[in-house]
C-alpha positions in Angstrom: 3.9 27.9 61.7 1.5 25.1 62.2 2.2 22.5 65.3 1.1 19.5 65.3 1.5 16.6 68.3 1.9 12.7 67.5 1.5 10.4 70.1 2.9 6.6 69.3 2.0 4.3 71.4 2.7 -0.1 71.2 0.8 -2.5 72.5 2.8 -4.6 74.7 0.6 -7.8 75.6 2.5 -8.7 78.8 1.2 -5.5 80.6 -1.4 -5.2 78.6 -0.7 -1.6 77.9 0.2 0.6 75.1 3.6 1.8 75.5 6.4 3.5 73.4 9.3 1.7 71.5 12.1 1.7 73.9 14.5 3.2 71.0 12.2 5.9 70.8 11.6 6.0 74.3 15.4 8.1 74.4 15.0 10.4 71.7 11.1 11.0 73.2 12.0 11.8 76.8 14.4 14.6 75.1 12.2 16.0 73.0 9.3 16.2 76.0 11.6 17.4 78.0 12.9 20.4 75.9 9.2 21.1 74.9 7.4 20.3 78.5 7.6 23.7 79.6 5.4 24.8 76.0 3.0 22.2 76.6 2.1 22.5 79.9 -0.5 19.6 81.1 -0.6 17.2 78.3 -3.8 16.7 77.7 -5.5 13.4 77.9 -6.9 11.7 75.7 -5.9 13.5 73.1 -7.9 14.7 70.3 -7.5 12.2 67.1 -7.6 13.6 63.6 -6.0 11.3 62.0 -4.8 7.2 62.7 -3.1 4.3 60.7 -0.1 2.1 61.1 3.3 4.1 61.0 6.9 3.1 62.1 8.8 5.7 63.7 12.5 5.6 63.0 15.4 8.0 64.2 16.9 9.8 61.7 20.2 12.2 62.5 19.1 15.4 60.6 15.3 15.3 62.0 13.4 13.9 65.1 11.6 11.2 63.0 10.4 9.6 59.7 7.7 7.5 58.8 7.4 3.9 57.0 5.5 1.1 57.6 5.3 -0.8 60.9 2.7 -3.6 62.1 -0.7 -2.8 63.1 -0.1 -3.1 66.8 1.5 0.1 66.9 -1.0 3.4 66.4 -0.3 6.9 65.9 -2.4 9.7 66.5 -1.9 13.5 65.2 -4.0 16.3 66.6 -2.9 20.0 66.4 -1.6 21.9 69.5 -3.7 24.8 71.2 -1.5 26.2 73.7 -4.0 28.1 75.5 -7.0 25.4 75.4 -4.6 22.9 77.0 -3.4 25.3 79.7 -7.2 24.5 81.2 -6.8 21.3 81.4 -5.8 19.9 84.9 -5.9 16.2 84.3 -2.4 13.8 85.3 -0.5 14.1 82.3 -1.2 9.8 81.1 2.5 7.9 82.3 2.2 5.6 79.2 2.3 8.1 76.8 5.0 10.8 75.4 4.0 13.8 73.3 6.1 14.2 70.2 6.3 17.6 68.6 6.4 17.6 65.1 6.5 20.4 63.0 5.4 21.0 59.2 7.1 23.3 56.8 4.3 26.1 55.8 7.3 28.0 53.8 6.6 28.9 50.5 3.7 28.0 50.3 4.6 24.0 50.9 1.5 23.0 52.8 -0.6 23.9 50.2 0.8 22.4 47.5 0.8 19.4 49.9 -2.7 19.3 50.3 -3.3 19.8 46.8 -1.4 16.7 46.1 -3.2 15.1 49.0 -6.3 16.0 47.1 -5.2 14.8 43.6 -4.3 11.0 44.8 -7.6 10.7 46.7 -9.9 11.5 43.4 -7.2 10.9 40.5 -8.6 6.9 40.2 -12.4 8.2 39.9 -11.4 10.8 37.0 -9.3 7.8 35.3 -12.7 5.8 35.2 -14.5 8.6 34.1 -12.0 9.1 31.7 -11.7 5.9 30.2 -15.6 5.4 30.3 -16.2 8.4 28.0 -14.1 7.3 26.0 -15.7 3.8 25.5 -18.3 5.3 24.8 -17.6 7.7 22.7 -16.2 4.7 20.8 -18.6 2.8 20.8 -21.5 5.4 19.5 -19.1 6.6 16.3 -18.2 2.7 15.5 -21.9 1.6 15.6 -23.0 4.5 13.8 -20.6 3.9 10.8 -21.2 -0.1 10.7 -24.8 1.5 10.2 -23.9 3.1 7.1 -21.9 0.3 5.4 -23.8 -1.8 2.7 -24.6 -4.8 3.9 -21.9 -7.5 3.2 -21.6 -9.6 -0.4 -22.0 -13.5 0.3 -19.0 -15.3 -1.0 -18.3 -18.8 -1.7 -15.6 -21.1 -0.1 -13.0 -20.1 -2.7 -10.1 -18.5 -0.9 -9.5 -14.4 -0.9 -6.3 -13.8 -3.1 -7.6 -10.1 -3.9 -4.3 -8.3 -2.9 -6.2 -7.2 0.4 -2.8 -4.5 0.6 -4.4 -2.8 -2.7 -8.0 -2.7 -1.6 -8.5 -0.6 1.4 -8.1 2.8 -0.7 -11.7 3.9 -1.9 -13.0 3.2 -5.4 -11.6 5.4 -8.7 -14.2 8.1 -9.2 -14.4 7.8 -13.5 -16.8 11.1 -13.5 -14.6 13.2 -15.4 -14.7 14.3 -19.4 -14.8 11.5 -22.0 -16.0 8.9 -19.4 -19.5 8.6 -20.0 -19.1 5.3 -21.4 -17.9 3.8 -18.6 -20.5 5.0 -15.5 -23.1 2.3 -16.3 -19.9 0.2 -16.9 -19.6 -3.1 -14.5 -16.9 -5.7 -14.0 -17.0 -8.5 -11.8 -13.4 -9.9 -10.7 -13.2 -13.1 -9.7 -11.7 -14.2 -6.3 -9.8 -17.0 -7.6 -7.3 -18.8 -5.0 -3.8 -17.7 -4.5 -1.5 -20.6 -6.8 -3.7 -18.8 -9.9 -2.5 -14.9 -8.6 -0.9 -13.8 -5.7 1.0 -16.8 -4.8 3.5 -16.1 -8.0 3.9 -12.0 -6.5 6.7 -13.8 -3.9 8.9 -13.0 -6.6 9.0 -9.3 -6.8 10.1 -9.5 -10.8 6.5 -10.7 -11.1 4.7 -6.8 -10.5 7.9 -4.9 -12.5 8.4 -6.5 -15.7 7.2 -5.9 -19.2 4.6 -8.8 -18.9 3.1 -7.5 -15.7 0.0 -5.8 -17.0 -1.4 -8.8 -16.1 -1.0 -7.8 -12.5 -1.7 -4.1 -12.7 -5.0 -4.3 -14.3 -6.3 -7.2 -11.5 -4.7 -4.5 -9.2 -6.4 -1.8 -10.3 -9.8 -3.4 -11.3 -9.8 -4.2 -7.2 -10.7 -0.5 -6.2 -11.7 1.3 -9.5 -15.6 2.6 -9.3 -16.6 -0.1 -12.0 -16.0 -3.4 -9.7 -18.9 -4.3 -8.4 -19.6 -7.3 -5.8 -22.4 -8.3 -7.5 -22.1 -11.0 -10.6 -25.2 -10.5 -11.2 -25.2 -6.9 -12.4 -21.8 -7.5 -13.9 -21.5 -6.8 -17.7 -18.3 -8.3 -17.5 -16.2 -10.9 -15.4 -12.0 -10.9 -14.6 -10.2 -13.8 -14.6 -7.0 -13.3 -12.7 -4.6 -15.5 -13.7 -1.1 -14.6 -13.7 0.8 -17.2 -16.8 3.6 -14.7 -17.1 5.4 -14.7 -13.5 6.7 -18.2 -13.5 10.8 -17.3 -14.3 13.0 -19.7 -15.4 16.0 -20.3 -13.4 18.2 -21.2 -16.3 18.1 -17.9 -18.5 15.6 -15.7 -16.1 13.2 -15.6 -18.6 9.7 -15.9 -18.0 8.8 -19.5 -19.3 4.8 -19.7 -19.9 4.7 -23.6 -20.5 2.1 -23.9 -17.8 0.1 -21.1 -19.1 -2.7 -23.5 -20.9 -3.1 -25.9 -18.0 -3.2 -22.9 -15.4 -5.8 -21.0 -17.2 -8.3 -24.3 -17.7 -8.1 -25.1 -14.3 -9.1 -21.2 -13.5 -11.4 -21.9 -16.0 -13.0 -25.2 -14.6 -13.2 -23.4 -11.0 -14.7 -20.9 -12.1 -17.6 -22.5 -14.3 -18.3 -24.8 -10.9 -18.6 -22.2 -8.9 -20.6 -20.3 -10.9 -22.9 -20.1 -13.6 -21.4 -17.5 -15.4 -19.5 -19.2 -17.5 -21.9 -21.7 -18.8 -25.1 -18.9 -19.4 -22.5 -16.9 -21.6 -20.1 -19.6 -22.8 -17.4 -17.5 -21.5 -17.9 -14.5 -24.2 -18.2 -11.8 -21.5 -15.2 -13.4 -19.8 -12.0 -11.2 -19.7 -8.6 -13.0 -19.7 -4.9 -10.9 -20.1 -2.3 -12.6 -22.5 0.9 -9.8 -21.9 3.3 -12.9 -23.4 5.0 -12.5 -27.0 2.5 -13.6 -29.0 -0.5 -13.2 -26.7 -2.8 -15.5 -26.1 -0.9 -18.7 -27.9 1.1 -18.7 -25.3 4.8 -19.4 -26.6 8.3 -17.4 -27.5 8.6 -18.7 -31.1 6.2 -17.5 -33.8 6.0 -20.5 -35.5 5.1 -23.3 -32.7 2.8 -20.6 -31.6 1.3 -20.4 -34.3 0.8 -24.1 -34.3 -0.7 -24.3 -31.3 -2.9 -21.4 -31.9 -5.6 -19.9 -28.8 -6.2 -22.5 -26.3 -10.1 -23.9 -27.3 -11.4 -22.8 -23.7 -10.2 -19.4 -24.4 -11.4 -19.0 -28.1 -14.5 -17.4 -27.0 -13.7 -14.9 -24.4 -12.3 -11.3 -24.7 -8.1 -11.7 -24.3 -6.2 -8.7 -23.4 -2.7 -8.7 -24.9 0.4 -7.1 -25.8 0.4 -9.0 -29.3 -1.6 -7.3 -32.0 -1.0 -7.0 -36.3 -2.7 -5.6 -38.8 -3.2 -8.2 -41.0 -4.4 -11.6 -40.0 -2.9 -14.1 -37.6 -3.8 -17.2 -35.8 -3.0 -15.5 -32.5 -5.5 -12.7 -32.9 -8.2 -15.2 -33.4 -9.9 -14.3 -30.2 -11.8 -11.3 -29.6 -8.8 -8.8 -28.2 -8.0 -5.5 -26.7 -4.1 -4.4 -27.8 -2.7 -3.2 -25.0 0.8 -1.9 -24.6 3.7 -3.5 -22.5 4.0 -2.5 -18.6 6.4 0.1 -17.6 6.6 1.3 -14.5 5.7 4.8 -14.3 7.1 5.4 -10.7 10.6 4.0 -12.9 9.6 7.0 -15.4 8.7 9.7 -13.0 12.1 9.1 -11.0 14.0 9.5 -14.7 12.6 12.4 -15.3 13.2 14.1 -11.9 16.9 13.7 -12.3 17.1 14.5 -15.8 17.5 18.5 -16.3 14.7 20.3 -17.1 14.9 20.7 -21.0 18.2 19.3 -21.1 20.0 19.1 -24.1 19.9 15.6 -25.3 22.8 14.9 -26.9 22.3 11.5 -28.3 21.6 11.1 -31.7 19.8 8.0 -32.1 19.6 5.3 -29.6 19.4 1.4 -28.9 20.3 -0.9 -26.1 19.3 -4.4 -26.0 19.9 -8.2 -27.5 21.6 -8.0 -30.5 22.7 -11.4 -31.3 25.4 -12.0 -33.9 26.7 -15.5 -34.6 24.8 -17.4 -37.1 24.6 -20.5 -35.0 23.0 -19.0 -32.3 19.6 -19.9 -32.8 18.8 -15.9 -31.9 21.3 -14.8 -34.6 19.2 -16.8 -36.9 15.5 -16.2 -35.9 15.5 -13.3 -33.3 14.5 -10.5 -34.8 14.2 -11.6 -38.1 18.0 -10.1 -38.1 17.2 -6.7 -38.2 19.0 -6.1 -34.8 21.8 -7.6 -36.2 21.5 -5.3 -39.6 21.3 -2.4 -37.3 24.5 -3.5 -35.4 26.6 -4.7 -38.6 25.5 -1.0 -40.4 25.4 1.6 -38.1 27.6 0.8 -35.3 31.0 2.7 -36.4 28.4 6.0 -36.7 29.2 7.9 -34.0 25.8 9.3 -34.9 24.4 5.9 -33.5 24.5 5.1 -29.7 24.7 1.2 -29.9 24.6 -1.6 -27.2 24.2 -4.3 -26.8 24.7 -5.3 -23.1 22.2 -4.2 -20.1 22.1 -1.4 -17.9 20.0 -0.7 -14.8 20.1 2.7 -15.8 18.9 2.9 -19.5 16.4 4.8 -18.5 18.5 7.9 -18.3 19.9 7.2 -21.8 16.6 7.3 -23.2 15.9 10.9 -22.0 19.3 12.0 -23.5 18.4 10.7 -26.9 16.6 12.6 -30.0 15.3 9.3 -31.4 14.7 5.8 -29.7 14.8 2.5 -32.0 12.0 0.0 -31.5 12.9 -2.9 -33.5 10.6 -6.2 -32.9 12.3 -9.1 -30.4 10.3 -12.4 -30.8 7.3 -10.5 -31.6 6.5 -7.1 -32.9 5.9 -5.4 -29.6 8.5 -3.9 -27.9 8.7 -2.0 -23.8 11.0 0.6 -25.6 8.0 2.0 -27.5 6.2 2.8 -24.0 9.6 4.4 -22.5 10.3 6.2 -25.7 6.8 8.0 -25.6 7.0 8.5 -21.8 10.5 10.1 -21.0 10.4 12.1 -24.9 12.5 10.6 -27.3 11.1 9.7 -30.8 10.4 6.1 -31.5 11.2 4.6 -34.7 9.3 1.7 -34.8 10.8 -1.3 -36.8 7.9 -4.1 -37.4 6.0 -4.7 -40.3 2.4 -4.8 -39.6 2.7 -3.8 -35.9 -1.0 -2.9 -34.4 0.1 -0.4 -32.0 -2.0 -0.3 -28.8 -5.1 2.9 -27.9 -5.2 3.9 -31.6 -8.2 5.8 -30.5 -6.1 7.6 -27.8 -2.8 7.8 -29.5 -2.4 9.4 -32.6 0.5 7.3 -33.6 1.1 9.0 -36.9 2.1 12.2 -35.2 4.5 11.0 -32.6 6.6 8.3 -33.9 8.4 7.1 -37.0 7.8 3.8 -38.9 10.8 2.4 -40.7 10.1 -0.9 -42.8 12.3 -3.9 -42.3 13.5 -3.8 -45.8 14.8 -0.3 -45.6 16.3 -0.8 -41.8 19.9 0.0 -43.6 18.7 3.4 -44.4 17.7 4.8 -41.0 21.0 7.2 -41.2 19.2 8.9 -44.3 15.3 8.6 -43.1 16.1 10.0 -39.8 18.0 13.1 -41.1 15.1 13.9 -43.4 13.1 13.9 -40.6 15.4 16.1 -38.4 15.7 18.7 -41.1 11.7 18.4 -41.5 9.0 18.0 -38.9 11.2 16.9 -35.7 10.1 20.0 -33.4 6.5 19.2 -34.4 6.9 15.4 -33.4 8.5 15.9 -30.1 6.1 19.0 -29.4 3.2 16.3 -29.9 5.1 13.8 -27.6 5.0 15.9 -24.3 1.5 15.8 -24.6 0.5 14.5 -21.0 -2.7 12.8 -21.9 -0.3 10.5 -24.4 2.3 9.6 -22.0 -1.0 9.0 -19.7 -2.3 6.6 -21.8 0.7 4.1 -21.9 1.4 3.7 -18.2 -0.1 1.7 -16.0 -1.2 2.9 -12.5 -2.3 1.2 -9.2 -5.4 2.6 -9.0 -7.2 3.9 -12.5 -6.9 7.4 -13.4 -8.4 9.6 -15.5 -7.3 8.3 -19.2 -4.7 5.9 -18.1 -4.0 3.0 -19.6 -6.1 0.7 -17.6 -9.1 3.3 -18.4 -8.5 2.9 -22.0 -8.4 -0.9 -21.5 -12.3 -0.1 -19.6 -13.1 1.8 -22.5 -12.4 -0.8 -25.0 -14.5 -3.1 -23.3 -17.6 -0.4 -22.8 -17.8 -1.2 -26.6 -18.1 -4.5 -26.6 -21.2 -4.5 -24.6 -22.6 -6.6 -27.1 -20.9 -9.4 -26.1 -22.1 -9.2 -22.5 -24.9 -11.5 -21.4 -26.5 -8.9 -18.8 -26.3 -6.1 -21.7 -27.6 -7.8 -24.3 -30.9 -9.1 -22.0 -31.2 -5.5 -21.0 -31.2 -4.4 -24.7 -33.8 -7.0 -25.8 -36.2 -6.3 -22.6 -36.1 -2.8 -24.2 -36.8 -3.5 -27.6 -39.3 -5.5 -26.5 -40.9 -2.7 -24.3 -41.0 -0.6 -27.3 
């Protein structure tokens, strides 16, 4: 066991001498006492090992316990050699008392004391060494990837409304089969401020309903491989503004009646700003019209037919829903046909809780507006009353699963049904077309002249149905003819993925998907794009 001795000792300034505390002077005379006969001749002065400012106070289960006291009081700790002080002849020193105190060496306590000791003195230096590496470590992998990034794309003062939450994943890779077309392909998207885009996504509706194409294409032009930073190398330029988000509060509907004004003031921005727009007259310009009748921007056929394509627009490459075969003052504008948005995370959760070839035990199918009064101005125009043929013929069938009010889950319906009617609303174009193709159910497509969108994708022909207005009241028969015919053939033909693929619009592009086939379309109008063209007459004129 290892001994050590503690002398404390207090300064007492009126005999300018060190002495004890008196209420340790008590428990100290005891404790010499019972130990004087051990330590012989105390020796004097003793041998310091250690010294800083302690306060000794009596405790009942030990002699004494340490906390802090003033720095008049010292106390000194040497260890106790019983032989070497029994040499020692000198007058044990009256102002001082000897204080055995004993440490615990038991299991191996003292040296996990001391390697505690050892850890507190040296724990702050291995923190800053710590922290230092680790600075600096930092520091060498951030500078060396700011190294590597291409140097940074001047902008102008107009505001970043680019959906900065979409565009931190990594550009689209297009290198796959069938995409040759579109690796030399580039598309500058404007960065137009936020009451033309973004500002209107505070309404959640705005990103989920069958206009918002609009917002998935701008969404997924923002990371796909063709964007470039560069107008300059651009073959052709975005203009994102949303016309289709601004929901009336009456009905719920989208109301576009600020659609013209909107787009020229994107449009006089724009040509400000840049000079883009004036080299090219806006022909390699690329607007999206996902409204009824595209881009003449109204519900009813025949004022938007009055109206006809904005003149600012009547130049530039439209995107839109609406599309015929035959001609129509809304088509003329160069145009893309594209289909309607659906959501495919909607379409991928329908089919994970639909059985896995399920039986679908619904003959034919419809759900939506079917309006029936002849006052209501619907019952009169909407449709051109072939919903309300539908209704008045086929709705005693129990062959026919009619209705006519809404239901969250539809979806579900859809993937229980053999065949899926697609009469035209307002227009021709109808969401039900996507859905039917996506979740398997045959769509018979009611609207004379239709242009249906990605003909050169979708072979039509071989997975829907077209029924002509005239004959609407003899689906019952047509249909059956079919089902004893060619069904399996059509619905084999439907689960082909690369169809469903092509109708859905994704966040990001993929390989085939809808906004690839809308890229696509564009790589073949290259003729219209004032950087393609200059290429294409520098090279005839090199040759």
């Amino acid at each position: 066991m290892l001994i050590l001795h503690c002398i404390c000792i207090k300064h007492d300034p009126l005999l300018n001498a060190w002495t004890l505390p008196r209420w340790l002077q008590k428990r100290s005379a005891n404790i010499t006492k019972q130990n004087k006969t051990k330590l012989g001749h105390l020796v004097s002065p003793p041998v310091t090992v250690s010294s800083f400012p302690l306060l000794l106070t009596p405790e009942q289960d030990s002699p004494l316990s340490t906390t802090l006291i003033p720095s008049t009081t010292r106390l000194f700790f040497f260890p106790l050699n019983l032989n070497e002080m029994a040499l020692h002849k000198t007058t044990p020193n009256s102002r001082g008392y000897y204080v055995k105190m004993k440490l615990l060496h038991k299991h191996g306590r003292l040296h996990h004391h001391q390697e505690k000791n050892c850890f507190y003195k040296y724990y702050k230096w291995l923190l800053w060494l710590s922290l230092s590496l680790y600075f600096f470590t930092s520091y060498l992998i951030s500078n060396n990837n700011t190294t590597k990034q291409p140097p940074e794309q001047k902008t102008t003062h107009l505001s970043r409304t680019l959906i900065e939450s979409n565009n931190t994943a990594p550009p689209q890779s297009l290198n796959y089969p069938g995409s040759g077309s579109l690796k030399n392909l580039k598309v500058f998207v404007y960065d137009l401020p936020p009451k033309y885009n973004t500002d209107w996504l505070s309404n959640e509706r705005c990103s989920k309903h069958l206009f918002a194409s609009e917002v998935a294409i701008h969404r997924a032009l923002l990371t796909s491989e063709v964007r470039t930073f560069d107008p300059y190398e651009a073959d052709f330029f975005f203009v994102p503004v949303y016309v289709s988000c601004n929901f009336s509060t009456i009905n719920g509907f989208p109301a576009i009646g600020h659609a013209r004004s909107l787009i020229a003031s994107a449009v006089n921005l724009v040509s400000s700003e840049y000079p883009f727009w004036n080299r090219s007259r806006g022909s390699d310009h690329v607007f999206v019209a996902s409204h009824d009748f595209g881009s003449c921007f109204h519900t009813l056929e025949d004022v938007a037919v009055a109206d006809g394509v904005p003149e600012i627009m009547r130049n530039s490459i439209v995107l839109q829903t609406f599309g015929v075969v035959y001609d129509h003052p809304c088509q003329k504008v160069e145009h893309v046909v594209i289909p309607p948005y659906v959501s495919p995370e909607s379409v991928q959760d329908t089919m994970d809780n639909s059985p896995v070839n399920g039986r679908r035990d619904i003959w034919v199918f419809f759900r939506g507006k079917m309006e029936l009064h002849p006052k209501n101005v619907s019952g009169r125009f909407y449709s051109k009353k072939v919903r309300t043929m539908i209704w008045r013929k086929f709705n005693g069938d129990r062959r026919f699963y009619l209705q006519r009010h809404r239901f969250a889950g539809y979806q579900s319906e859809i993937a229980r049904s053999v065949f899926c009617l697609c009469p035209l609303g307002w227009a021709p174009w109808s969401p039900r077309l996507v859905e039917s193709v996506a979740l398997g159910c045959v769509p018979v497509v009611i609207a004379d002249g239709i242009q249906l969108p990605f003909s050169s994708a979708v072979k039509w022909s071989e997975i829907s149905i077209t029924v002509a207005e005239k004959d609407v009241g003899r689906l019952a028969e047509i249909l059956e003819r079919v089902a004893a015919t060619n069904l399996s053939t059509i619905q084999k033909n439907l689960w082909d993925p690369a169809t469903r693929r092509a109708l859905l619009f994704n966040n990001q592009v993929g390989e085939g998907d809808a906004t690839w086939q809308v890229l696509h379309a564009l790589s073949e109008k290259l003729e219209r794009s004032y950087r393609a063209s200059r290429v294409s007459r520098q090279l005839d004129f090199d040759t």
